[in-house]
N, C-alpha and C positions, 0 to 999 in steps of 0.2 A: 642473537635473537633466537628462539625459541616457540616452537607452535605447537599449539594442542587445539583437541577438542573438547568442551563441556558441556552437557547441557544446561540449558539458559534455568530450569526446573529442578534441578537436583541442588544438593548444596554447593557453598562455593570450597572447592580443592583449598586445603588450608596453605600453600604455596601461593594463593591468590588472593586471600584475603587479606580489605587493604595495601593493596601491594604496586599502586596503578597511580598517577598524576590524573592521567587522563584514559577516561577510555571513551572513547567513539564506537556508537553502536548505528547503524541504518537500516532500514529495510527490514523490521521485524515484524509487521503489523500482522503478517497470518500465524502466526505463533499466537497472539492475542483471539483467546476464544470469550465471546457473552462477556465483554468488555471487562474481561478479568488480568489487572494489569499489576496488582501487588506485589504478586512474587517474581514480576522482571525486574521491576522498579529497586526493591531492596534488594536481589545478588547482582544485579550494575551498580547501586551505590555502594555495597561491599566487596568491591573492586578495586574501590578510591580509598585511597588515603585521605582521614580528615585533611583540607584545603584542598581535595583534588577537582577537576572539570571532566562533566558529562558531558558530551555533546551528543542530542540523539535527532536525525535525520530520517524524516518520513514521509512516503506518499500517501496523501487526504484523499483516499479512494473514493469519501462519501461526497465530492467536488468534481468528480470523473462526468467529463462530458467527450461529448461528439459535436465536431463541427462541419458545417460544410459550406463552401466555396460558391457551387453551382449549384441557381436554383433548380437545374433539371435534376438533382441526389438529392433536394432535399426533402419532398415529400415523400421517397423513397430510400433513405440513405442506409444502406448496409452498416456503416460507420456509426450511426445512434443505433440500430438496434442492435450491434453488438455491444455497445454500451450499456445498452438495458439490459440483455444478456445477464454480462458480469455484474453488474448491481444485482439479478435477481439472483444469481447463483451466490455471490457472496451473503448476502440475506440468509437465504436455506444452507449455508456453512457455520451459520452466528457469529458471523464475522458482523461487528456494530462499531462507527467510531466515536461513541461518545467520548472512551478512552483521552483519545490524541488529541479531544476539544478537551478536553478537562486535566490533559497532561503536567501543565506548568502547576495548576495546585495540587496535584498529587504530589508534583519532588516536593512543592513549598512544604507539606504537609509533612514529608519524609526530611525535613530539615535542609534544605536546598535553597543556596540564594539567585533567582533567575536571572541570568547576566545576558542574556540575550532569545529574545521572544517572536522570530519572524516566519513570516507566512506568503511564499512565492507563487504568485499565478502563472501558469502556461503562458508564455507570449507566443503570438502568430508569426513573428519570425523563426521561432523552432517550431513551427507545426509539425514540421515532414519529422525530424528529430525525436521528437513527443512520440507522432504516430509508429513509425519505424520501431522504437523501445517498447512502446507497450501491444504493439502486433505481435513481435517476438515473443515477447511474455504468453501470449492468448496461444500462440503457436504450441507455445511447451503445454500448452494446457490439453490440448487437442487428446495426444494419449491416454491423459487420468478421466476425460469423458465415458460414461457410460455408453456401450453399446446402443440401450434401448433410449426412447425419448423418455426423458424427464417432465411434466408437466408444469409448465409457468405460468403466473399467475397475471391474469390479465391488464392488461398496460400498454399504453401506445407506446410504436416499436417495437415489442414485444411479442415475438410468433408465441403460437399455441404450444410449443412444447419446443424442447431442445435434446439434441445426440450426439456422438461425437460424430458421425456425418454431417451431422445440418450445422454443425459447430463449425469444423473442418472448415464448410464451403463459406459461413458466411465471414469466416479471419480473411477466406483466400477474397472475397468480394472485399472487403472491408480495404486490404491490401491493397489494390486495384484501383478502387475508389480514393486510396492515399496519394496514386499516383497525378491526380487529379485536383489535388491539394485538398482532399477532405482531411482531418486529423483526429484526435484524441489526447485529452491531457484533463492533467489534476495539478490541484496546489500541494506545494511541496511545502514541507514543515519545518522548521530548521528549529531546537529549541538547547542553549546552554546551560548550565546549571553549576554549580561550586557549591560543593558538600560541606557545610559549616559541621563545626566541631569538631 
């Protein structure tokens, strides 16, 4: 076995084209800027060998809620307005999902037969699970926040501005309030494809 690194944007290394059954790709949705998904789409299928399987696995960020347990978090809940949060900041990154709703006719389109087309929701028996993975996530996030407040644009749940301070504290409230069975989750994307030709 053998590892490298490529990027997903350059061409494909002539070693690699073609050269694959299968390749499984996940978790690539911030790489995808202004719903620009062509050039991942065709150097994953130039990956495969005609008859090969894509499997590509994704979280439906634009499906991202907040739950909460106890009526006394819920007109106040840390856990949704962190929610709103990351929706308004991925907004002003051009982060858009049209992409991953319009995914299965994009491979059709690139010559792809869909072999399998699902779409998982959050269950409330992994809430804590849910919550714990994507606190973590918000956690790594906390350093690449700007010092100053950002200005957000108005919306329930929604403070007036955001910083890596006010970020900081509302992961650590958010966290807190997890422990209380508030959560957070999205639907996850599972989508197969078989490169004809």
């Amino acid at each position: 076995m053998d590892f490298s690194t490529w990027d997903l944007f350059t061409d494909i290394p002539a070693h690699m084209k073609e050269a694959f059954d299968i390749v499984h790709i996940r978790a690539i949705a911030s790489a995808v800027r202004n719903n620009e998904v062509q050039t991942i789409v065709q150097n994953l299928l130039g990956l495969l060998k005609p008859g090969g399987y894509l499997q590509w696995d994704e979280q439906d960020s634009s499906t991202l809620e907040g739950r909460v347990v106890s009526q006394s978090t819920d007109t106040n809940s840390s856990m949704k307005s962190l929610v709103a949060v990351q929706r308004a900041l991925q907004a002003g990154h051009g982060t858009h999902w049209d992409w991953l709703h319009d995914l299965p006719s994009t491979l059709e389109k690139a010559n792809c037969e869909i072999i399998v087309r699902d779409v998982f929701s959050p269950s409330p028996e992994l809430g804590r699970a849910w919550a714990d993975n994507l606190l973590t996530v918000c956690m790594g996030v906390i350093d690449r926040m700007p010092e100053r407040d950002i200005p957000l644009p108005k919306a329930p749940d929604l403070p007036e501005s955001i910083s890596r301070k006010s970020y900081a504290k509302l992961v650590q409230e958010a966290a807190v309030e997890s422990t209380k069975g508030s959560w957070m989750g999205m639907n996850q994307v599972v989508i197969v494809v078989k490169k004809l030709g």
